[in-house]
Every structure is written in structure tokens, then in C-alpha cells.
C-alpha positions as CSV (number, residue, x, y, z in Angstrom):
1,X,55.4,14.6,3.1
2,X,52.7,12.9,1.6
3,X,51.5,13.2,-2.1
4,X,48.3,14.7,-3.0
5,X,46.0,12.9,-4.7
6,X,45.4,13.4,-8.4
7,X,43.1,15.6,-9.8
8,X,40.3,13.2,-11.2
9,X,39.8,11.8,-7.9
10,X,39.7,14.9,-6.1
11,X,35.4,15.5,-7.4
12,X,34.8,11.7,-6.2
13,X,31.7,11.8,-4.4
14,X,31.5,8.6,-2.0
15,X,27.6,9.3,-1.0
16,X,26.9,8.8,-5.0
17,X,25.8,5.2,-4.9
18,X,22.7,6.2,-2.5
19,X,21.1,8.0,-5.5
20,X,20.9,4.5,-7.5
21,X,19.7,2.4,-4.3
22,X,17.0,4.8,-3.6
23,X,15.7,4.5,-7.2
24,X,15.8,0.7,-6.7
25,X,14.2,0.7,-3.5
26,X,11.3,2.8,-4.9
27,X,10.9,0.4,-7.8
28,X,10.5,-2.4,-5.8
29,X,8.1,-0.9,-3.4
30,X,5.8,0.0,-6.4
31,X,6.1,-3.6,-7.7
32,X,5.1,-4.9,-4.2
33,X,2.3,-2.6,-4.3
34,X,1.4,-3.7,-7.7
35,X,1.1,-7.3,-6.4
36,X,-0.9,-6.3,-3.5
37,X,-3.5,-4.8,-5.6
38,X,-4.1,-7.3,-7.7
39,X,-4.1,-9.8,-5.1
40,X,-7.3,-7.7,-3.4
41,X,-9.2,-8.1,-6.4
42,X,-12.4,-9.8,-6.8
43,X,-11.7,-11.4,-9.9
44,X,-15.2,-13.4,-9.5
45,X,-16.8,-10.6,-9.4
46,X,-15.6,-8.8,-12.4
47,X,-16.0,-12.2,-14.3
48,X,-19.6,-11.7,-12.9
49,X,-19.8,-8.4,-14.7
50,X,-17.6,-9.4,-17.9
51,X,-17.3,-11.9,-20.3
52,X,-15.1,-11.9,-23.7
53,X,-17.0,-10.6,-26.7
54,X,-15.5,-13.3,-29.8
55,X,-12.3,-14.7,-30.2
56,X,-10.3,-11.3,-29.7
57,X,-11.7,-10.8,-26.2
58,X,-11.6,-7.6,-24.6
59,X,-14.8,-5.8,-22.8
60,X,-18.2,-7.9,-22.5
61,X,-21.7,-8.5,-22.9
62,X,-23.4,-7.5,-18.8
63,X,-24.4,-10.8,-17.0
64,X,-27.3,-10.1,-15.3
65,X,-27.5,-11.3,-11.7
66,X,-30.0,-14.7,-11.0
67,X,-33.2,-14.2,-10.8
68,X,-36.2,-15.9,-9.2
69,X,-39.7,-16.5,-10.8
70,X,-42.5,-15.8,-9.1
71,X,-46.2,-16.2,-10.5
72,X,-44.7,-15.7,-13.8
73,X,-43.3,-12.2,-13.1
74,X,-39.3,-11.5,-13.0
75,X,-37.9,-10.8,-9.9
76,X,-34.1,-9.5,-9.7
77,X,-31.8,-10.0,-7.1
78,X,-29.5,-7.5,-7.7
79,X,-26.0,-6.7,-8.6
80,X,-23.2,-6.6,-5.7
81,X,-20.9,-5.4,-8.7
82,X,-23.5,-2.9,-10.6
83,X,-21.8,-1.2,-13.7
84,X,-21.7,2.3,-14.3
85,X,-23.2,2.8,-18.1
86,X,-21.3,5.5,-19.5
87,X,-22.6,5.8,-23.4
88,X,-25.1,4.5,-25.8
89,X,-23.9,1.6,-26.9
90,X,-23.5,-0.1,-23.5
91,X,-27.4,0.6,-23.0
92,X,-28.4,-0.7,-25.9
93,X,-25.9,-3.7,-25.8
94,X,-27.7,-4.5,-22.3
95,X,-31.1,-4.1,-23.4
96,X,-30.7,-5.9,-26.5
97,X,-29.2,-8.9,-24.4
98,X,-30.9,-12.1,-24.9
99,X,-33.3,-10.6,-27.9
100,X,-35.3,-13.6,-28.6
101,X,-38.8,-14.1,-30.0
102,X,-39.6,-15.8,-26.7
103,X,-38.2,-12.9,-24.4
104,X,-39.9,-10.3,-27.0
105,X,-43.3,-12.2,-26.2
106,X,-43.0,-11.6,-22.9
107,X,-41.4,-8.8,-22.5
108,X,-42.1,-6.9,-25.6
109,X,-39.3,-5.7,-28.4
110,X,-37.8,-2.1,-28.7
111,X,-39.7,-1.7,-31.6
112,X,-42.9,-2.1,-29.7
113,X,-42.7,-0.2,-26.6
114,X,-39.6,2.1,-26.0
115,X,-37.2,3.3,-27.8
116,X,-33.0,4.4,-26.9
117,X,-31.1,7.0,-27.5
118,X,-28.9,9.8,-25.6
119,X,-29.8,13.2,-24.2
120,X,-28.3,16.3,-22.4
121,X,-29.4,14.2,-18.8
122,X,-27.5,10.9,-20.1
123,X,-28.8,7.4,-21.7
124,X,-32.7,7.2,-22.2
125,X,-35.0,4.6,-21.9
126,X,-38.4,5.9,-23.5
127,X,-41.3,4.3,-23.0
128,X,-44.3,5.1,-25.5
129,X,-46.8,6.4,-23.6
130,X,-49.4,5.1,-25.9
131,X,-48.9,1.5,-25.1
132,X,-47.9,2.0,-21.4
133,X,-51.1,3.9,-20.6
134,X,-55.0,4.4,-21.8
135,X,-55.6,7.9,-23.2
136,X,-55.9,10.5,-20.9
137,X,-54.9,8.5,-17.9
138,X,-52.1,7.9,-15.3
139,X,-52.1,3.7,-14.5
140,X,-49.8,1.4,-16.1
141,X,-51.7,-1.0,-18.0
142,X,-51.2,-4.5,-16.4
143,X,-49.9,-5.9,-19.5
144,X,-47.3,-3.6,-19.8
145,X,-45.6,-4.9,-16.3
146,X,-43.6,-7.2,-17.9
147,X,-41.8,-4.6,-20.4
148,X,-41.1,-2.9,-17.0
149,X,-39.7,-5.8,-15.3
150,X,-37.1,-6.0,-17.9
151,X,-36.2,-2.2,-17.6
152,X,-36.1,-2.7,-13.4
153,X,-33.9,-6.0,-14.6
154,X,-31.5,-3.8,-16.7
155,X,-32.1,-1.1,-13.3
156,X,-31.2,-3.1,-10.6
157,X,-27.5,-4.2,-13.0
158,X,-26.3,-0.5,-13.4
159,X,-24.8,1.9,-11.1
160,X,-26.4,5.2,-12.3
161,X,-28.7,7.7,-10.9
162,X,-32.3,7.6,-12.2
163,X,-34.3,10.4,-13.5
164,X,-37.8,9.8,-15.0
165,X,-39.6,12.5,-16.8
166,X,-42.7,12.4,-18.3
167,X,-44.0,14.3,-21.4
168,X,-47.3,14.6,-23.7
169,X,-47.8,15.9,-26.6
170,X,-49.7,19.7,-27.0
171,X,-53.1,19.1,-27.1
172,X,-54.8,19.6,-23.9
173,X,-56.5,16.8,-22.3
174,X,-60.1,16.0,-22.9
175,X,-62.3,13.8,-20.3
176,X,-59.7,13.4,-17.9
177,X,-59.2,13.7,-14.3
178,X,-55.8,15.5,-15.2
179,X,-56.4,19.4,-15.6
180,X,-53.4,20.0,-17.6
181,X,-50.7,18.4,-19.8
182,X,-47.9,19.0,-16.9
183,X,-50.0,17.2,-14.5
184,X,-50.7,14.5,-16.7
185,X,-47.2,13.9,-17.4
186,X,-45.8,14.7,-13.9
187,X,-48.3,11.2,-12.5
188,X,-47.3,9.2,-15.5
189,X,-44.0,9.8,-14.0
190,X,-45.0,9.3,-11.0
191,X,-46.5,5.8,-11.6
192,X,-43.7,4.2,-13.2
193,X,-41.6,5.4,-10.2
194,X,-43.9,3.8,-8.1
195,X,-43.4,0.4,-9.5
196,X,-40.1,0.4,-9.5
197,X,-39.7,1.1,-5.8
198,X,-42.7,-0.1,-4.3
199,X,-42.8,-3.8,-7.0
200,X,-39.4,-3.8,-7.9
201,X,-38.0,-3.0,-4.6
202,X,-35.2,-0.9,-6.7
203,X,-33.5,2.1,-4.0
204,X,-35.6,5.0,-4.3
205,X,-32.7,7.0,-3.2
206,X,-32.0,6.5,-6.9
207,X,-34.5,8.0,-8.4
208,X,-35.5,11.6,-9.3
209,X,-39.0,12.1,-11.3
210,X,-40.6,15.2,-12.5
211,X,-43.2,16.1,-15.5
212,X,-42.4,18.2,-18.5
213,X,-46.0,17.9,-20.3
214,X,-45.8,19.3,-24.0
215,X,-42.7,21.5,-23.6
216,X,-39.6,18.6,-24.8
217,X,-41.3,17.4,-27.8
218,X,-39.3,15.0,-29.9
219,X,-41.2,16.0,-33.1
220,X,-43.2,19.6,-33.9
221,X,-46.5,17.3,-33.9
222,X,-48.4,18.7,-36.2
223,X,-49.2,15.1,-37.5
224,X,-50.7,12.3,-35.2
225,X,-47.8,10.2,-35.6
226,X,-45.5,13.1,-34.5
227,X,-47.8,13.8,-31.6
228,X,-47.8,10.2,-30.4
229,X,-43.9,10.1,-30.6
230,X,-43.7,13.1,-28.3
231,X,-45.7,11.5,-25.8
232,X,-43.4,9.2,-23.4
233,X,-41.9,8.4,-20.4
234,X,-38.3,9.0,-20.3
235,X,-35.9,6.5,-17.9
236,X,-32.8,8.4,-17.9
237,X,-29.7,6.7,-16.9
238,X,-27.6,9.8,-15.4
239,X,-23.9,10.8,-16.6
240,X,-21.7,10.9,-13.8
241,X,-20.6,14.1,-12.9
């Protein structure tokens, strides 16, 4: 008659082992998928987008993409690799790129003609209204177009939705063709839209543009330099949602 086994091997489970191979197996599949990823990535591209920022590396300065002259005017080319600006700092750190006296000349410092900050809508581009336009009308001055070829520059490099809005200050306009502040703001909107899709070529699927006249003021303007900060045109770079 044959012995019986002893007890310790009695709970052996032989199956056991399958447990362990299974883990490796998944392992290595993600590692192979791992590779595969990163062997799909267009590393020229994001070195297109990127570059090192001093010795310690890590996230970069925006290359903009080349860009043709014509007749003295900037022409982009756009970005096959647009980023998606997602706070302050990268708008400013894109719009301040390249600051020189020579660009400024050109295209005119922050100090000058807009100003940045951030809003409920996302990252603003404002535009004083003052320098962009004569009193009381809605045409772009043509020695403004440069300052606007650098924002359509900065346009064409970034991924987000547009939204332009205009705004004036409260007093209500005087010989102008404009019968109230809303319309007045609404085609000084409108105008700097136009540029951008119709000069710039820039997708006007992008874009969203509306008027706000005197109801967003930045300041209570009761003074006339409160009342010329209030009047603008706002580029808004939209969060993502």
C-alpha cells in the first residue's frame, strides 16, 4: 500500500508559477510599448518648439517658425507644432522674445502699445486703443500694422482659440459715425479681426470677436488717464476647457 504524502506538500499548487510569468509578460509588453512611443516621436519637432533655458535646461524659450519679408512687412509661415499657452508667463515669455531696440522700432515695445495680463477668458493681449485708432473711429492706423504683425507672429505659434473684444471708455461719442459706445467698440473689434484673417491669413475658425463698449472698464475713469486705460482692444488667448 502506498504512503501518503506528507502534509506540507499536500497545499502545493503546481499552476502557481503562472501568476509570476503573467506579471513578467505584462512588464515587458509595457516596456515594448514604451519603446514604440518614443520611437514615433517627432523629436525635430519638439526641438522646433523647445530649447533649454541656461545651463539647468528644462522647458524653453518658443522658436518661432521662418518667416519671409515682404515690402518690409512680416509675413509668418506658421507652426506645424503650435503650442498651447496655458498661463501668464508663457505669454509674456513669447512676446518679450527677441526684445531689442531694433524690433521695438519696428514693432513698437509693451510699454507703448499693449499691455499683458490674465482674465476670467484666459491670457490678454491689450491693445491701447488710443494709439491703434484716431478718436472716435474704427480703422487701424497704418503705422500700427507692424505692432499687429508681431501679435499675428505670436498668433499663428500658439494653439489657442481667439477671442477679441473691444471696449471704450464712458463717454459717449462725439462727431462720429459710431452712434454708441457698443458699436464703436464692437468694429474696432471687428477691424483688428479683419487683419488678421484677411492680411495675416491666420484661420478664422479661430476667432470669436464681440464689443463690450464702456461696461468692462479696467479703471472707474473718472480721470483722463483712467479713461484712456479703459479704452482697448482685448486679444484673448482662450483657456482650454
Amino acid at each position: 500500500m502506498a504512503k501518503k504524502k506528507s502534509g506540507g506538500e499536500e497545499g502545493f499548487d503546481p499552476t502557481g508559477w503562472m501568476v509570476t510569468f503573467g506579471d513578467l509578460l505584462m512588464l515587458l509588453l509595457t516596456f515594448f510599448v514604451m519603446l514604440l512611443t518614443m520611437r514615433s516621436l517627432d523629436t525635430a519637432a519638439i526641438k522646433a518648439i523647445f530649447t533649454p533655458i541656461g545651463k539647468g535646461g528644462g522647458i524653453g524659450a518658443l522658436l518661432f517658425p521662418e518667416a519671409n519679408q515682404t515690402s518690409g512687412i512680416l509675413e509668418s509661415s506658421g507652426a506645424q507644432d503650435a503650442m498651447l499657452i496655458v498661463s501668464y508667463a508663457m505669454l509674456s515669455e513669447i512676446m518679450n522674445d527677441g526684445e531689442t531696440s531694433d524690433v521695438n522700432d519696428k514693432w513698437g515695445s509693451a510699454e507703448n502699445n499693449y499691455e499683458l495680463y490674465e482674465n476670467q477668458e484666459g491670457y490678454v493681449i491689450s491693445l491701447k486703443a488710443d494709439v491703434l485708432f484716431e478718436s472716435g473711429q474704427a480703422d487701424i492706423k497704418p503705422d500700427m500694422y507692424p505692432a499687429l504683425d508681431r501679435i499675428a507672429y505670436v498668433l499663428n505659434a500658439v494653439s489657442n482659440d481667439i477671442l477679441i473684444i473691444g471696449h471704450t471708455d464712458k463717454i459717449t461719442p462725439g462727431r462720429s459715425r459710431f452712434s454708441s459706445n457698443w458699436e464703436l467698440s464692437l468694429y474696432r473689434a471687428l477691424s483688428v479681426h479683419s487683419y488678421f484673417i484677411n492680411v495675416k491669413k491666420i484661420d478664422p475658425e479661430r476667432f470669436s470677436t464681440g464689443g463690450a463698449g464702456s461696461a468692462k472698464p479696467m479703471t472707474s475713469g473718472e480721470s483722463f488717464f483712467e479713461r484712456q486705460k479703459n479704452r482697448r482692444v482685448e486679444i484673448i488667448l482662450k483657456r482650454q476647457k
